[in-house]
N, C-alpha and C positions, 0 to 999 in steps of 0.2 A: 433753279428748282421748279419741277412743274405745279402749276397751282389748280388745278382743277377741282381741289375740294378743299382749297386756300378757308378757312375759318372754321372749319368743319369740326363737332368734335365727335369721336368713333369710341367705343370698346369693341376690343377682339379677343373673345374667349378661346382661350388654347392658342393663346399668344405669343408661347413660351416658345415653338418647335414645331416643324415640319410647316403643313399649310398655314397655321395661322399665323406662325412667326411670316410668312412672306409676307402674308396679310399685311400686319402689322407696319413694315416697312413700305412693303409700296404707298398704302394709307398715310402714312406720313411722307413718302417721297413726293404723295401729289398735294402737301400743305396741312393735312389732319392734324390734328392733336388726340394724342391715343394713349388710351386707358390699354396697358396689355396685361391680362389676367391670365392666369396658370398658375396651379398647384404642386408642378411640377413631380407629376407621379408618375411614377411605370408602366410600361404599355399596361399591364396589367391590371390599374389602376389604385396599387399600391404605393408606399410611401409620399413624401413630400419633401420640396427643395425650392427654395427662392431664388436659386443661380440663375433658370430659362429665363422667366418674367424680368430679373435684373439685366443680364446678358441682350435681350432684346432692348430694353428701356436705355440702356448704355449705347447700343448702336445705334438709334434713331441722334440720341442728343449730340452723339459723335458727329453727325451727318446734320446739325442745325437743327433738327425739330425739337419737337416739343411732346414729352409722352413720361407714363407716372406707371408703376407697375404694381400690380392686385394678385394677391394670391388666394381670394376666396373658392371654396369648394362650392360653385355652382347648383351641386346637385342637389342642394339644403334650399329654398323653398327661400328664407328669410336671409340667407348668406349672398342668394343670386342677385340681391339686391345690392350690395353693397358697390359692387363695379358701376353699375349705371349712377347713382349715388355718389361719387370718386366723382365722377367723369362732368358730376352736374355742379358738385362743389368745387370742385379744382377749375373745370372750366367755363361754369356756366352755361351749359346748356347740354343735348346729346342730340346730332343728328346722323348717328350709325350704329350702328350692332352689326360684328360679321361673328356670329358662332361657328367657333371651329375644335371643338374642344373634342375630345376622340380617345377611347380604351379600343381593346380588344382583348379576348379569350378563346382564339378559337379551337372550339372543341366540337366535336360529331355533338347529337341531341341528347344522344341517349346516354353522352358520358358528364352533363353538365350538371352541376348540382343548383339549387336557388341561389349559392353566393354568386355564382358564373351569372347566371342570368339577368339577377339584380343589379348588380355594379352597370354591366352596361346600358340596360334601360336607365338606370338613374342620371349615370355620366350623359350619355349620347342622347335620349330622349330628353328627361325630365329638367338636362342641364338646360338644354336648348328652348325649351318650352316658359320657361322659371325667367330663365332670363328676357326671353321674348315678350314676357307679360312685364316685368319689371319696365321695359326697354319701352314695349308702348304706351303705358300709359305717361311717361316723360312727351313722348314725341305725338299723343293724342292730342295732350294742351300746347304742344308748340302749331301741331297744323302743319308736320311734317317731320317729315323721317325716314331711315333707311334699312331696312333690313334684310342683312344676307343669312342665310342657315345655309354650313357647309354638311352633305347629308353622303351620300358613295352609289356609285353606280352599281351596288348588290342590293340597293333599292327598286332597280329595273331592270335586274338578272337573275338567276339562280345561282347559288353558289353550296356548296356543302359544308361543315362546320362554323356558319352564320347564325345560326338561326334570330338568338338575339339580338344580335349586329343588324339583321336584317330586318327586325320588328322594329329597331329602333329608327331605322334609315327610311321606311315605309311610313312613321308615326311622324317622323321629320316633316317628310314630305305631305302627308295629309295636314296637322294642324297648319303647316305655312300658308297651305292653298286657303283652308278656311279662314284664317287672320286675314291674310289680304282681301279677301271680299268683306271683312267687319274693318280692316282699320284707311283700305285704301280710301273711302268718301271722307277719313278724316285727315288725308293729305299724306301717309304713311305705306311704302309700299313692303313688302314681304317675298321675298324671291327665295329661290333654295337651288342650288351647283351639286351636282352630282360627280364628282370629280372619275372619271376614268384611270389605270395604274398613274400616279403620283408619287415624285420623290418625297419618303415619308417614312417613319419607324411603322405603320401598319403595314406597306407595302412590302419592305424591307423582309419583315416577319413572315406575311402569305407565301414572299417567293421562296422563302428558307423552309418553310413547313412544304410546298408542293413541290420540292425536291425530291425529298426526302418518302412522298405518297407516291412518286408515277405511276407504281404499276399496283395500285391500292382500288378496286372496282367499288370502293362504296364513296370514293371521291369525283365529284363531278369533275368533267370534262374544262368547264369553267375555272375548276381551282387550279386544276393539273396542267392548262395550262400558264398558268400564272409565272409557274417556273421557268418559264422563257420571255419574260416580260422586258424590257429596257422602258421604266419611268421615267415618263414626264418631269420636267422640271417644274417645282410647287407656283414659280413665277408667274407661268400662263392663268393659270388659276386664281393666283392673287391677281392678276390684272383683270381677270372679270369680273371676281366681287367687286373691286375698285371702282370699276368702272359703274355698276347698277348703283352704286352711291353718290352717280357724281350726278348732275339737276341734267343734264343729258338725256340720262336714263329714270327720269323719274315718273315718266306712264309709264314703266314696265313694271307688269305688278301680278303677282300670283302664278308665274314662272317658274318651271324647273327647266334648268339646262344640266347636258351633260356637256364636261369641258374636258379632253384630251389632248393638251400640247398645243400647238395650232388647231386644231379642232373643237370648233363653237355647234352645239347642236341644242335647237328645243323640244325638250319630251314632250310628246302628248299618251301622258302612261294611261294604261288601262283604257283605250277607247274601246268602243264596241265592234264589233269586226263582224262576225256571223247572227242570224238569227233569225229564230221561228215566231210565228203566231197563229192562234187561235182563236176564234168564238167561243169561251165560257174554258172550265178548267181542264188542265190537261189530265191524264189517268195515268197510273203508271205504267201500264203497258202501252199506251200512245207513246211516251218517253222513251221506252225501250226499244221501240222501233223509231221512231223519228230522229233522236239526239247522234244517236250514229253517222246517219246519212247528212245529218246536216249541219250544226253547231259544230261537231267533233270529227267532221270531214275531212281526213286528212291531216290531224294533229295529233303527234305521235306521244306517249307517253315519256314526258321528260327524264325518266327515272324509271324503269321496268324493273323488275324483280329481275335479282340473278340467279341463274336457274343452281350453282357451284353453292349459294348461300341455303338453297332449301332443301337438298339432300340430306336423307335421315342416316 
């Protein structure tokens, strides 16, 4: 058995299934001892079941390790607490968090109500965030730590029936970047995987809805073509959260990667690309002539009005 993170002990949020359950496994294949957490609910973030989180917890000990299984709802502020909490009384210590815990509703904007909206932020953001705070201050007083947030590459794409998917995946990615600059001088680093199409029930889900849309014009390009996707195996993926946990990779710190299959890439989202300036403030009709010719030169609108949709 490989030991690369021989004494190590880890929680892996959304433990139970898809990404995280690889997680979980490989983290224990390279010596961890793992807290696996899942609630076991519906993509849609409905019901509850302790079969994934036992079902995983059952194959690591099959396989010699060592892993104890949690089924708290994350999204509860005072519940997130309880996995890291597990991981510190059962093993004494925590040097990982891989959050991978994950709903979906995808619906257009204008058909989602607050329950649509809320469940995801709370699941995908708030989960990740609760636990991330739970998580550092354990590995503040140790003077080290590992943290992976698993977040989606509709964080640095467009896609249609996302929206809240996509605020969550965006909020992901910013609070990590900030934690890593407050917690890496305290020996703790904060990385975030943007996974590209992965063997996954969200995936599974996208391809079956962009089937079903192809010839639907208020669907991006993006989703439509989803429906010809062959997913990655969740493995590739579990080997690189793995891997930023193991003392290897421990300057690497305030990262986002996209990870597709064999393909390892580093985002550098939102850099600056074009740009004007001026002596003193701009006026609006400066803007109106300049931002054309320059900033917006040659960047086409991602989404144009259809002309079939505004006919009276």
């Amino acid at each position: 058995m490989p030991t690369h993170l021989k004494g190590k002990v880890a929680v892996v949020t959304g433990g139970g299934r898809g990404i995280g359950k690889a997680v979980a496994l490989e983290l224990a294949r390279q010596g961890a001892k793992v807290v696996v957490t899942d609630i076991g609910a519906e993509l849609d973030g409905t019901g509850r079941s302790k079969e994934f989180a036992d079902a995983v917890v059952k194959e690591i000990k099959k396989s010699k390790g060592e892993a104890i299984a949690d089924y708290s709802d994350v999204s509860d502020y005072a519940l997130a607490k309880k996995p890291i909490d597990l991981a510190v009384k059962t093993y004494g210590r925590l040097d990982i968090l891989v959050n991978s815990i994950g709903n979906a509703r995808p619906k257009l904007f204008l058909d989602c109500s607050q329950e649509d909206l809320d469940i995801l932020i709370d699941v995908m953001l708030k989960g990740k965030l609760y636990t991330t705070r739970h998580a550092a201050a354990v590995m503040a007083k140790q003077k080290s730590g590992s943290i992976v947030n698993i977040a989606s590459n509709i964080g640095l794409i467009r896609m249609t029936r996302r929206v809240a998917y996509g605020a969550a995946q965006v909020g992901i990615i910013g609070f990590s970047n900030v934690a890593a600059v407050e917690l890496g001088p305290l020996g703790v680093t904060v990385n975030t995987i943007c996974p590209g199409a992965t063997e996954s029930r969200l995936i599974r889900e996208a391809m079956r809805l962009a089937k079903l849309e192809l010839n639907n014009p208020i669907i991006a390009p993006t989703e439509r073509g989803t429906a010809f996707l062959t997913p990655n195996p969740a493995e590739d993926c579990a080997t690189f959260a793995a891997y930023l946990c193991t003392d290897a990779a421990k300057s690497i710190n305030g990262q986002v990667f996209y990870v597709a299959g064999p393909q390892v890439s580093r985002a550098e989202h939102w850099s600056l690309s074009k740009n004007i300036y001026k002596n003193g403030h701009w006026t609006m009709e400066e803007l109106i002539e300049a931002v054309p010719k320059t900033v917006m030169q040659g960047v086409p609108n991602p989404a144009p009005p259809i002309p079939a949709l505004h006919k009276k």
